[in-house]
Each structure stands twice: as C-alpha cells, then as structure tokens.
PyMOL Python script that loads the backbone (N, CA, C, O; Angstrom):
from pymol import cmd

cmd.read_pdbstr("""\
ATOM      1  N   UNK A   1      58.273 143.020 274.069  1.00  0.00           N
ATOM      2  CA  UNK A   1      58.604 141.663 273.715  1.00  0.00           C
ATOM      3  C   UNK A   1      59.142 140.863 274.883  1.00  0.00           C
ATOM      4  O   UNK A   1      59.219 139.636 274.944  1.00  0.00           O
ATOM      5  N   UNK A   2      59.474 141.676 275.729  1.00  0.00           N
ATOM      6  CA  UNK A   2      60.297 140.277 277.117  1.00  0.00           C
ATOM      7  C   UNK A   2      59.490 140.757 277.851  1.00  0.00           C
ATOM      8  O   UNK A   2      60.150 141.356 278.701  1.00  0.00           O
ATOM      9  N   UNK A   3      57.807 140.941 278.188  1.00  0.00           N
ATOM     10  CA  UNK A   3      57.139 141.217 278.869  1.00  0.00           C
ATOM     11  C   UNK A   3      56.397 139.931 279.338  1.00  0.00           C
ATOM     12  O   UNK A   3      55.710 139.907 280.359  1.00  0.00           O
ATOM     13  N   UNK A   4      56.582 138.892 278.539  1.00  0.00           N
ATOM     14  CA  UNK A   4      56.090 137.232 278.740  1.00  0.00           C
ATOM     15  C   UNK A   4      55.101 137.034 278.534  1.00  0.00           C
ATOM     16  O   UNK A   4      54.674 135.883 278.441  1.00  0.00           O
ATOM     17  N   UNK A   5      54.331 138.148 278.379  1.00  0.00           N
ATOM     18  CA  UNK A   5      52.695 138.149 277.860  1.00  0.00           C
ATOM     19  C   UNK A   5      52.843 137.675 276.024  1.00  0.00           C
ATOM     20  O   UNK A   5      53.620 138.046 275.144  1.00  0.00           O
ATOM     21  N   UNK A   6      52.108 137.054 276.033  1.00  0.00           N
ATOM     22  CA  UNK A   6      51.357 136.601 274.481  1.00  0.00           C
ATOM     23  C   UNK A   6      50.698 137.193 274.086  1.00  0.00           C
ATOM     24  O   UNK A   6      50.190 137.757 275.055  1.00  0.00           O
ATOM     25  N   UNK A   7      50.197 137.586 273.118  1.00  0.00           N
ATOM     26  CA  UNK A   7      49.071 138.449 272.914  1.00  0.00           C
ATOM     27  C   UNK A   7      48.175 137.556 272.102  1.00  0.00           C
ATOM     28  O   UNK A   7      47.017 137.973 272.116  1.00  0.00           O
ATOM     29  N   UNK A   8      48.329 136.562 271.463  1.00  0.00           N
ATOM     30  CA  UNK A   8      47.339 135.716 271.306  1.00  0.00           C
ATOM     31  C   UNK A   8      46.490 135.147 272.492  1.00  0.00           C
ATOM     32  O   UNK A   8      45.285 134.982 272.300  1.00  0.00           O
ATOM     33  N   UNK A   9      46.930 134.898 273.464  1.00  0.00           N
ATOM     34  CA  UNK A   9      46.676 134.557 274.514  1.00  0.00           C
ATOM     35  C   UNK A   9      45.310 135.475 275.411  1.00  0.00           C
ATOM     36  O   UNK A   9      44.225 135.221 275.932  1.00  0.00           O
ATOM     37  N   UNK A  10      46.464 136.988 275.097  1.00  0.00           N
ATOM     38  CA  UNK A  10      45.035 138.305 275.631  1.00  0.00           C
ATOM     39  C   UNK A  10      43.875 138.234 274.963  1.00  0.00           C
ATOM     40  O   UNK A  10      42.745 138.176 275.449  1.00  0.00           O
ATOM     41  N   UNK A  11      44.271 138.240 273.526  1.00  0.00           N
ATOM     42  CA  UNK A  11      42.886 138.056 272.861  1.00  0.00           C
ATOM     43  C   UNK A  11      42.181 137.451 273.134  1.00  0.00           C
ATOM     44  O   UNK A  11      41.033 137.782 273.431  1.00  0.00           O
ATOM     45  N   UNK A  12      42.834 135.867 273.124  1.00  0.00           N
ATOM     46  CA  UNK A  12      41.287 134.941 273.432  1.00  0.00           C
ATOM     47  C   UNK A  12      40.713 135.573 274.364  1.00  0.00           C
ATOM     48  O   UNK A  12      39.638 136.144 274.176  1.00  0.00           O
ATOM     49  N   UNK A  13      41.330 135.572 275.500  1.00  0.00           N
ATOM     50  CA  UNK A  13      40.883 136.123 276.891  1.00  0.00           C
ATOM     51  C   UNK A  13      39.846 136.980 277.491  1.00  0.00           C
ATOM     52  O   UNK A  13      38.951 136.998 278.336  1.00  0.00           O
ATOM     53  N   UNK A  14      40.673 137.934 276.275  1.00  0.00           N
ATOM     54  CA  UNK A  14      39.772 139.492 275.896  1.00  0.00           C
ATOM     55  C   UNK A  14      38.114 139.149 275.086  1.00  0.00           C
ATOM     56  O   UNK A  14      37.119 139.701 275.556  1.00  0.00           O
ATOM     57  N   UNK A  15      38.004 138.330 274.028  1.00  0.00           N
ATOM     58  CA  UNK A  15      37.120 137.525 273.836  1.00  0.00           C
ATOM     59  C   UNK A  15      36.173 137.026 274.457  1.00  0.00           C
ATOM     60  O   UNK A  15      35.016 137.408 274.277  1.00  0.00           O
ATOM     61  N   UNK A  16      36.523 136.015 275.359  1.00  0.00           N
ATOM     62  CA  UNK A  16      35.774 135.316 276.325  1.00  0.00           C
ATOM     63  C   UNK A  16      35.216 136.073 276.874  1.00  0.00           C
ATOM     64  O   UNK A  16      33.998 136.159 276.718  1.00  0.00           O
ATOM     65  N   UNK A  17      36.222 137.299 278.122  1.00  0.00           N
ATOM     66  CA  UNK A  17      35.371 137.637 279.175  1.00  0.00           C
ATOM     67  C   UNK A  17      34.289 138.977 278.870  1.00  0.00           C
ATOM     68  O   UNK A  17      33.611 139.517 279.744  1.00  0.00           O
ATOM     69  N   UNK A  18      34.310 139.353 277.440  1.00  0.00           N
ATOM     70  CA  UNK A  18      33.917 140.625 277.029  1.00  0.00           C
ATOM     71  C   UNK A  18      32.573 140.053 276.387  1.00  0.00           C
ATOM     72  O   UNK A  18      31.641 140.854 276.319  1.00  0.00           O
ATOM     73  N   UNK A  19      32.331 138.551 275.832  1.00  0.00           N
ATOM     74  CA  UNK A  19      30.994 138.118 275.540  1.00  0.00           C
ATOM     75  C   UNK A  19      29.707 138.375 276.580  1.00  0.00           C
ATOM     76  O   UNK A  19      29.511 137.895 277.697  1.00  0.00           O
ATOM     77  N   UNK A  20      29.112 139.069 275.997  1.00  0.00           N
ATOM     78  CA  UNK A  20      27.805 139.509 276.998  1.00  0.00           C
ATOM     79  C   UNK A  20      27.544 141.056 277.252  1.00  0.00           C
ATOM     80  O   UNK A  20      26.615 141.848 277.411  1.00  0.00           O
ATOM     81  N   UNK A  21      29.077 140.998 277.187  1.00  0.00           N
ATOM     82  CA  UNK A  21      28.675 142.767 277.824  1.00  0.00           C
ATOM     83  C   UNK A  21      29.089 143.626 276.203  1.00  0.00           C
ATOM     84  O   UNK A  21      29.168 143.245 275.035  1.00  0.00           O
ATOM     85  N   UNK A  22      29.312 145.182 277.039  1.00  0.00           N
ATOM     86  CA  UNK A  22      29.042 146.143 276.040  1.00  0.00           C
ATOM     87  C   UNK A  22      30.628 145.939 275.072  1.00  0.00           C
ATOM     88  O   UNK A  22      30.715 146.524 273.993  1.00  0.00           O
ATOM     89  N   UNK A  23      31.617 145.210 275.502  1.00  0.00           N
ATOM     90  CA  UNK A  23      32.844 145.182 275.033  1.00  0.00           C
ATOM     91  C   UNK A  23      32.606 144.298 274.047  1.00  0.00           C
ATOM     92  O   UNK A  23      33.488 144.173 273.198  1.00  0.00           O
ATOM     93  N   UNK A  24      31.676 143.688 273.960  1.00  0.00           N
ATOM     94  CA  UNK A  24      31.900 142.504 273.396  1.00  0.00           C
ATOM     95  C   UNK A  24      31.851 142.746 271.945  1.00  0.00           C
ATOM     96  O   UNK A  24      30.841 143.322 271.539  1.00  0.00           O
ATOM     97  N   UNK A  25      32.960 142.339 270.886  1.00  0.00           N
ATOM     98  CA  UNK A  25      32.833 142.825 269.177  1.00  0.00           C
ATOM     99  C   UNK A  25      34.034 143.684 269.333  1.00  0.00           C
ATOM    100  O   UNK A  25      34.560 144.092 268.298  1.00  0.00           O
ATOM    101  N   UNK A  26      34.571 144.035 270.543  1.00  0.00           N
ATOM    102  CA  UNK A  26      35.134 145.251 270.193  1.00  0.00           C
ATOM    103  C   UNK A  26      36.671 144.362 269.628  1.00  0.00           C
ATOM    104  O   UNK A  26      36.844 143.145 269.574  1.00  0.00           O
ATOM    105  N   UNK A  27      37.418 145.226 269.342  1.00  0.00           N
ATOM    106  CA  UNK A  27      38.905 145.045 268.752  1.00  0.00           C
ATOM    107  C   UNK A  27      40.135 145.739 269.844  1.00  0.00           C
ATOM    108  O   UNK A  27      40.368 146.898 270.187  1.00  0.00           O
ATOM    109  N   UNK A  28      40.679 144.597 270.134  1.00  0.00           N
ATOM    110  CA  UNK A  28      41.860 144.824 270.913  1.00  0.00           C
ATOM    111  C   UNK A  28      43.321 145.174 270.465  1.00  0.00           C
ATOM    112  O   UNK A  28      44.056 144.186 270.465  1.00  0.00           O
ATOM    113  N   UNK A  29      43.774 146.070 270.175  1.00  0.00           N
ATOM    114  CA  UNK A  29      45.204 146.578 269.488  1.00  0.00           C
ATOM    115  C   UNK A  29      46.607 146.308 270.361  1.00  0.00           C
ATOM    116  O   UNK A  29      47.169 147.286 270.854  1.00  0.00           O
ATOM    117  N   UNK A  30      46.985 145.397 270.485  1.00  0.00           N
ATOM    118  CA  UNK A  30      48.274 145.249 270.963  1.00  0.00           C
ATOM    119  C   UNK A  30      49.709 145.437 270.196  1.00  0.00           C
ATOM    120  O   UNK A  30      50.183 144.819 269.242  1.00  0.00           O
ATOM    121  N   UNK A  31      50.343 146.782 271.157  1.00  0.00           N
ATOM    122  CA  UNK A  31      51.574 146.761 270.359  1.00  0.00           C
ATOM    123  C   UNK A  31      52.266 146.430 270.735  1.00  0.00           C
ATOM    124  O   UNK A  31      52.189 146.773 271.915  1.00  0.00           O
ATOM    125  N   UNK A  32      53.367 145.707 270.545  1.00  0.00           N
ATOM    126  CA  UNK A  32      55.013 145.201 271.229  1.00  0.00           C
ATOM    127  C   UNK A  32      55.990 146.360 271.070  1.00  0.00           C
ATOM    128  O   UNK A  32      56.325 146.897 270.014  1.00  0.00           O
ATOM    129  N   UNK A  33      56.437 146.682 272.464  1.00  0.00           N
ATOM    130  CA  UNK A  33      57.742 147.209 272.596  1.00  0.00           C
ATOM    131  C   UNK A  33      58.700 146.298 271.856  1.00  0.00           C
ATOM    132  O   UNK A  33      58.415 145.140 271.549  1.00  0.00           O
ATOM    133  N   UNK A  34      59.893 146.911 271.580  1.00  0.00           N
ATOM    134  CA  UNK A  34      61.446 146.248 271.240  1.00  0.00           C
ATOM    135  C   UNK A  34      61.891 145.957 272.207  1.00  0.00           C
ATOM    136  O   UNK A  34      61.682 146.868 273.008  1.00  0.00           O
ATOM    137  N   UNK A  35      62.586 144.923 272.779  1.00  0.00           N
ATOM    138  CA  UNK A  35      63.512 144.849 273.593  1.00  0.00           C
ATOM    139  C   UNK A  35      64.803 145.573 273.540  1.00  0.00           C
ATOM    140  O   UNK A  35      65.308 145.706 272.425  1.00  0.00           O
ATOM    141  N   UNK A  36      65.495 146.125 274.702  1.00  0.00           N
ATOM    142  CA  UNK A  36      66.628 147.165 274.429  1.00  0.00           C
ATOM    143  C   UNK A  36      67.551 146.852 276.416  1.00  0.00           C
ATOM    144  O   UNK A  36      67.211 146.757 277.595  1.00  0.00           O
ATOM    145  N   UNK A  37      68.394 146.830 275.835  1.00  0.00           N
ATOM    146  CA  UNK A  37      69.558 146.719 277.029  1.00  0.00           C
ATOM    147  C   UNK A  37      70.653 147.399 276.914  1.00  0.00           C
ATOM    148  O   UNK A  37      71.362 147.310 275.912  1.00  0.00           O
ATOM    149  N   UNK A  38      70.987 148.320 278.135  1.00  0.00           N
ATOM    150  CA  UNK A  38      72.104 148.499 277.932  1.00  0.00           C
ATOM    151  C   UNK A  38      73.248 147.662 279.305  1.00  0.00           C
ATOM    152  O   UNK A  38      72.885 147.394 280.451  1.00  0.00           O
ATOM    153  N   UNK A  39      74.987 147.349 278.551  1.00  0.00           N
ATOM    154  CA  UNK A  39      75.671 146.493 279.312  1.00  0.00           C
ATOM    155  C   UNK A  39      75.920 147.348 280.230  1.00  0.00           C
ATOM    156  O   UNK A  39      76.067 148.531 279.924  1.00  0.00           O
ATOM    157  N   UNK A  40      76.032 146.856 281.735  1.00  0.00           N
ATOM    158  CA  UNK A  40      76.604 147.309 282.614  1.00  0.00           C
ATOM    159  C   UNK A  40      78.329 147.849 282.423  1.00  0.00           C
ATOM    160  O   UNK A  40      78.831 148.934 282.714  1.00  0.00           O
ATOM    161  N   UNK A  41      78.945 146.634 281.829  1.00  0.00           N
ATOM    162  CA  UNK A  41      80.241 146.508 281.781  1.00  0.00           C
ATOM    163  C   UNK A  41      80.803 147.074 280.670  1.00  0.00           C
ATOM    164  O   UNK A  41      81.929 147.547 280.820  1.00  0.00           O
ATOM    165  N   UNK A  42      80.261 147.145 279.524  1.00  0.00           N
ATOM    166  CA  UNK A  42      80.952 147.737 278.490  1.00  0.00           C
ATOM    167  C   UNK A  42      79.999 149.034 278.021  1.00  0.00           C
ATOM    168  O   UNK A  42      80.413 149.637 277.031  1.00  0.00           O
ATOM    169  N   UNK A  43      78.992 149.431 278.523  1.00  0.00           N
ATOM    170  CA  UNK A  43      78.274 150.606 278.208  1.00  0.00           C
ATOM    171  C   UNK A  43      77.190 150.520 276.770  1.00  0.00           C
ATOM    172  O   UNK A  43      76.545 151.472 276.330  1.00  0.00           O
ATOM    173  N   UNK A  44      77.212 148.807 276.089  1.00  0.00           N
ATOM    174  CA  UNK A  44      76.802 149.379 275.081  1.00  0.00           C
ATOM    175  C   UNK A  44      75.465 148.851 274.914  1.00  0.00           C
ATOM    176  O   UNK A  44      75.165 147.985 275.735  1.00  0.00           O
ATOM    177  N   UNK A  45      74.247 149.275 273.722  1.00  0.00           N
ATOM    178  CA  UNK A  45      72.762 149.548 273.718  1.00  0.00           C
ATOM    179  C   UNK A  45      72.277 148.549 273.077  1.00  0.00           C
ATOM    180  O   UNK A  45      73.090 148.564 272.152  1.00  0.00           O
ATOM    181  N   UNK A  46      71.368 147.408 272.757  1.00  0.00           N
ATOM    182  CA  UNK A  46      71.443 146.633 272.001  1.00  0.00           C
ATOM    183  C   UNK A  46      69.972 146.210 272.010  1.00  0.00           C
ATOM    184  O   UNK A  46      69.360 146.658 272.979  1.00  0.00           O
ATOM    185  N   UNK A  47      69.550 145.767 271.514  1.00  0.00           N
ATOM    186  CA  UNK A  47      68.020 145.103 271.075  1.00  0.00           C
ATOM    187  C   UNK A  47      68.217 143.677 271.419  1.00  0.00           C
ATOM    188  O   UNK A  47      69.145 142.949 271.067  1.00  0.00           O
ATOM    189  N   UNK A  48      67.201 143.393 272.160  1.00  0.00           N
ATOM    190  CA  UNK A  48      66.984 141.636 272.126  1.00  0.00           C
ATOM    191  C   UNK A  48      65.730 141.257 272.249  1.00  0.00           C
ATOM    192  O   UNK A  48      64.785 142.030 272.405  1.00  0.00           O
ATOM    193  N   UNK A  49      65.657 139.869 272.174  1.00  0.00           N
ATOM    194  CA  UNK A  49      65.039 139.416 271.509  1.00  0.00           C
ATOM    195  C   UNK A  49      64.131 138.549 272.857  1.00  0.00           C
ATOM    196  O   UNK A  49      62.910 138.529 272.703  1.00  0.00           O
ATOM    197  N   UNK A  50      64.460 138.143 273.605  1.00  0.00           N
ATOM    198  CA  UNK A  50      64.399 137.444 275.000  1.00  0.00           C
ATOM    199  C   UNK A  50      65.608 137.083 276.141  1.00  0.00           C
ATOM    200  O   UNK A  50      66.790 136.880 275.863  1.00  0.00           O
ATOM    201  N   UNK A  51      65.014 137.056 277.467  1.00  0.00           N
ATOM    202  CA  UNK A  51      65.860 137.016 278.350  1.00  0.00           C
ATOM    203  C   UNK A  51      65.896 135.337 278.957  1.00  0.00           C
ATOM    204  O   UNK A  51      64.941 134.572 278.822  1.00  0.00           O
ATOM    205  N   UNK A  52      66.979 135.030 279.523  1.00  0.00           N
ATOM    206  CA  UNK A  52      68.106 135.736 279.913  1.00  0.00           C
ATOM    207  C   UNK A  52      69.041 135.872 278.505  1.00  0.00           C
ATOM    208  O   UNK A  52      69.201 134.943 277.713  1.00  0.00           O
ATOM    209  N   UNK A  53      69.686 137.367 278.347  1.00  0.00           N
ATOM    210  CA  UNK A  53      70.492 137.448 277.373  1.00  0.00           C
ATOM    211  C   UNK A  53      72.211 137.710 277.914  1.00  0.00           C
ATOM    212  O   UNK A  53      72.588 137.746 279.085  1.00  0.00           O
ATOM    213  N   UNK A  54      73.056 137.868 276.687  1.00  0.00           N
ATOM    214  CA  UNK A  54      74.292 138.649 277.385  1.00  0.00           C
ATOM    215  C   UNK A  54      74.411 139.282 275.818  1.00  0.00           C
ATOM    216  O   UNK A  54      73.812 138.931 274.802  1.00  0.00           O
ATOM    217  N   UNK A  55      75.348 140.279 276.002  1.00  0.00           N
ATOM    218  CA  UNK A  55      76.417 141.018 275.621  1.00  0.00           C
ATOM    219  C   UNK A  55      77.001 140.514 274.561  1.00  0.00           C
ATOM    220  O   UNK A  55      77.207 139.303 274.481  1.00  0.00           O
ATOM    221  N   UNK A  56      77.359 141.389 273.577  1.00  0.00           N
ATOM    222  CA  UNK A  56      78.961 140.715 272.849  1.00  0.00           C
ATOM    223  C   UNK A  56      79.697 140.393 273.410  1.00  0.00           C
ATOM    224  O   UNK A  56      80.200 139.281 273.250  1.00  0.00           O
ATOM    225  N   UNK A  57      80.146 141.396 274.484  1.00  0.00           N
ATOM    226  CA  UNK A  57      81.306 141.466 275.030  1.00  0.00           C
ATOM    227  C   UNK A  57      80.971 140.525 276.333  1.00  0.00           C
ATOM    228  O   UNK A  57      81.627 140.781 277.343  1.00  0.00           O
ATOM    229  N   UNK A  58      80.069 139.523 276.400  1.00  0.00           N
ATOM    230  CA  UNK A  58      79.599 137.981 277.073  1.00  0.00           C
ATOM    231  C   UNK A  58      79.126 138.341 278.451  1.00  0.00           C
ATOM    232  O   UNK A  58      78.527 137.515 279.139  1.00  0.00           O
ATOM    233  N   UNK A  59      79.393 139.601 278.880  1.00  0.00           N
ATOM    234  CA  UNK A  59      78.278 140.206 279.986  1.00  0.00           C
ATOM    235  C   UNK A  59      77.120 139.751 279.816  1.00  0.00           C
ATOM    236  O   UNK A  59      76.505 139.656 278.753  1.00  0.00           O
ATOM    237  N   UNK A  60      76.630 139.310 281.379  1.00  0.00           N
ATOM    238  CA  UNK A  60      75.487 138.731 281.623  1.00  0.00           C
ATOM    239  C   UNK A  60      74.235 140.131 282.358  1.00  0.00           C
ATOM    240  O   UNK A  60      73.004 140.130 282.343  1.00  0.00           O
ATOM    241  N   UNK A  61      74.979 140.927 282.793  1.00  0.00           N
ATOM    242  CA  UNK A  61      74.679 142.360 283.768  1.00  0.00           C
ATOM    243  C   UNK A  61      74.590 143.439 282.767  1.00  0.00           C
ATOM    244  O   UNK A  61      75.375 144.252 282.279  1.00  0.00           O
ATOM    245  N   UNK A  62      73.184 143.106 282.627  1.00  0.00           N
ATOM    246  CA  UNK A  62      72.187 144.393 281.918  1.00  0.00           C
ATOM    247  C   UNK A  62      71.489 145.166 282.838  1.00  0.00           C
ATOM    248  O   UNK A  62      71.204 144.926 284.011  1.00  0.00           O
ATOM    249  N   UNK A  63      71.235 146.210 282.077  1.00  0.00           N
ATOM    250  CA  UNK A  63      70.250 146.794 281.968  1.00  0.00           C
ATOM    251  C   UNK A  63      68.797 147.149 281.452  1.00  0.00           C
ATOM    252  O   UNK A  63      68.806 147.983 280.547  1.00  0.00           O
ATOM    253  N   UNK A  64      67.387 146.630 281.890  1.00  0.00           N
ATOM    254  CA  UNK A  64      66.672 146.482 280.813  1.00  0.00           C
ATOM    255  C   UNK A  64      66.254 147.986 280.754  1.00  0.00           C
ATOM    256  O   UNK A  64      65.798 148.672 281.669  1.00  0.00           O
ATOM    257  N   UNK A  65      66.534 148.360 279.374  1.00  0.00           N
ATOM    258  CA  UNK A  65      65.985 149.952 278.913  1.00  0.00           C
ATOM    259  C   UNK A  65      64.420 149.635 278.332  1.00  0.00           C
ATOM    260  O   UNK A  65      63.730 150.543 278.793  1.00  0.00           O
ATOM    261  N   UNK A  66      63.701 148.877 277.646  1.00  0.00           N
ATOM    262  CA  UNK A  66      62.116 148.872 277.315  1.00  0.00           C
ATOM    263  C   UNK A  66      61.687 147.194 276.820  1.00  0.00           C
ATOM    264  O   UNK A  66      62.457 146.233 276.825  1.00  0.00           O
ATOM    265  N   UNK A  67      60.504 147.195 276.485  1.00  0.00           N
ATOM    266  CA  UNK A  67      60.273 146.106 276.149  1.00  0.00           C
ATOM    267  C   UNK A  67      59.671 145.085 277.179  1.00  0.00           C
ATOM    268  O   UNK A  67      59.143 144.077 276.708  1.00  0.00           O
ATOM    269  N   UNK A  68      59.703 145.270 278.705  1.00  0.00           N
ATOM    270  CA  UNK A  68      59.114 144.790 279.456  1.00  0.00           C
ATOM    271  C   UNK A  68      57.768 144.773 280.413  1.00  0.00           C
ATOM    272  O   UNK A  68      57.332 143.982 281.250  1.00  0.00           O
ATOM    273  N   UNK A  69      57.219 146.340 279.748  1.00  0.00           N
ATOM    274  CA  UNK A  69      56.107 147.172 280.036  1.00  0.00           C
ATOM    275  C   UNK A  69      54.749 146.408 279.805  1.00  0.00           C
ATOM    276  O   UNK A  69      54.887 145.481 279.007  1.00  0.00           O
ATOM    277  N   UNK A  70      53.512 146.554 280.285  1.00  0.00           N
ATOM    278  CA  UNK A  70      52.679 146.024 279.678  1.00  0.00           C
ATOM    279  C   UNK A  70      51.036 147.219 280.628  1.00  0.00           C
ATOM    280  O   UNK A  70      50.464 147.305 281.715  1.00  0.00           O
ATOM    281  N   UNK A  71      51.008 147.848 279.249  1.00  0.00           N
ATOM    282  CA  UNK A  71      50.622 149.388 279.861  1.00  0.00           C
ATOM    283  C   UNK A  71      49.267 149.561 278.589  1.00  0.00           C
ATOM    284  O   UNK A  71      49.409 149.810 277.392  1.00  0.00           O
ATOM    285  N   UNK A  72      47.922 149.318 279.398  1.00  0.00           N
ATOM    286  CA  UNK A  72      46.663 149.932 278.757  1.00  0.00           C
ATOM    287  C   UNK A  72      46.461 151.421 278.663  1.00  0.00           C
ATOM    288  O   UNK A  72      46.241 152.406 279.368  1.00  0.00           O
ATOM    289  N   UNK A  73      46.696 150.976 277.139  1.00  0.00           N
ATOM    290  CA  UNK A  73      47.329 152.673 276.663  1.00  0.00           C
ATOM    291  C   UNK A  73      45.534 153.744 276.866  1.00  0.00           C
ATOM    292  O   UNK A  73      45.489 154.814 277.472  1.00  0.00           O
ATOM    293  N   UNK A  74      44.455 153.162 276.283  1.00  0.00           N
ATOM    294  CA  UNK A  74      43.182 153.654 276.212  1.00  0.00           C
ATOM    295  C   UNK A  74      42.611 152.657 275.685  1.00  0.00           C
ATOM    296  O   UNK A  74      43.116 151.890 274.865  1.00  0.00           O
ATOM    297  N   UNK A  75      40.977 152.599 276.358  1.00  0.00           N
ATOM    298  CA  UNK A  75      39.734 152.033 276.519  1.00  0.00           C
ATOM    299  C   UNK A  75      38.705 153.050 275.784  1.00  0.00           C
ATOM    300  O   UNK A  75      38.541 154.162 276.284  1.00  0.00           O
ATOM    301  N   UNK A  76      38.229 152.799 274.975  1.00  0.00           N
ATOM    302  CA  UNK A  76      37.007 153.632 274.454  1.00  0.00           C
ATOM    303  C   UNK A  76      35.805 153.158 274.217  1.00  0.00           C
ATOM    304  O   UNK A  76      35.829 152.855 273.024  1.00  0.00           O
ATOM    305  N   UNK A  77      34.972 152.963 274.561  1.00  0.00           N
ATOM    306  CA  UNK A  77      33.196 152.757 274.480  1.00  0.00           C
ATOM    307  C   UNK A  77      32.622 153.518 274.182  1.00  0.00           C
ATOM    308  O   UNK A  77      32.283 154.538 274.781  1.00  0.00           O
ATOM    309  N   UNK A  78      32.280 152.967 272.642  1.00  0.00           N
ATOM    310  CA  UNK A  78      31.200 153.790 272.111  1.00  0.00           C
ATOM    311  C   UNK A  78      29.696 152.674 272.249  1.00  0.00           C
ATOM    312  O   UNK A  78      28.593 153.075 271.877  1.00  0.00           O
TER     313      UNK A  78
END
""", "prot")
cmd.dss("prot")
cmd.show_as("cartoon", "prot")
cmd.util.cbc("prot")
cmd.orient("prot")
C-alpha cells in the first residue's frame, strides 16, 4: 500500500501494451501488502495507511517493516 503504485493504473497499462501479443486477454492479479512500521523511539509496530506518517507517541522516525515492495511474483503463458 505505500508503494505509490495504483493498480488501476497497471492494469490499464498491462492492457494496452499486451494488445497484439500472446499476453493479450490474460488477467493480471495484484496483491497489496499492509503497511507496517515500527517506531524508532518507542519500539512500537503499527499498520498504516500512507506516508509521511508518525507514531502515537508523535514520532516522526520509523521504520518501514512492509508494504513498500512491488515484486512480480510469477508470469505464466499458456
């Protein structure tokens, strides 16, 4: 989710440039990570939602633990 990618966006994309060739029809599966931080300052784990975030405890100095990845898991052509 704080990877900034859209995935409406891939699709079209994925769409467009796959007309013509053997991809083309196929179905694109995008999953979203959670966002997850942990605080520098107070140690603790939290889910969000988008950056820039802070803390309860109003820390601005994270850690990003997932959610920022953007990783082609598998391609298959049949």
């Amino acid at each position: 989710q704080l990877s900034a990618v859209m995935p409406d966006a891939i699709r079209f994309c994925f769409d467009v440039v796959s007309q013509g060739t053997v991809l083309q029809g196929a179905q694109l599966q995008i999953n979203e990570t959670p966002g997850r931080a942990r605080c520098q300052d107070c140690g603790r784990e939290f889910t969000l939602q988008q950056l820039p975030a802070r803390c309860v405890c109003d820390s601005a100095r994270l850690d990003i633990l997932a959610g920022e990845d953007l990783i082609v898991k598998e391609i298959e052509v049949i």
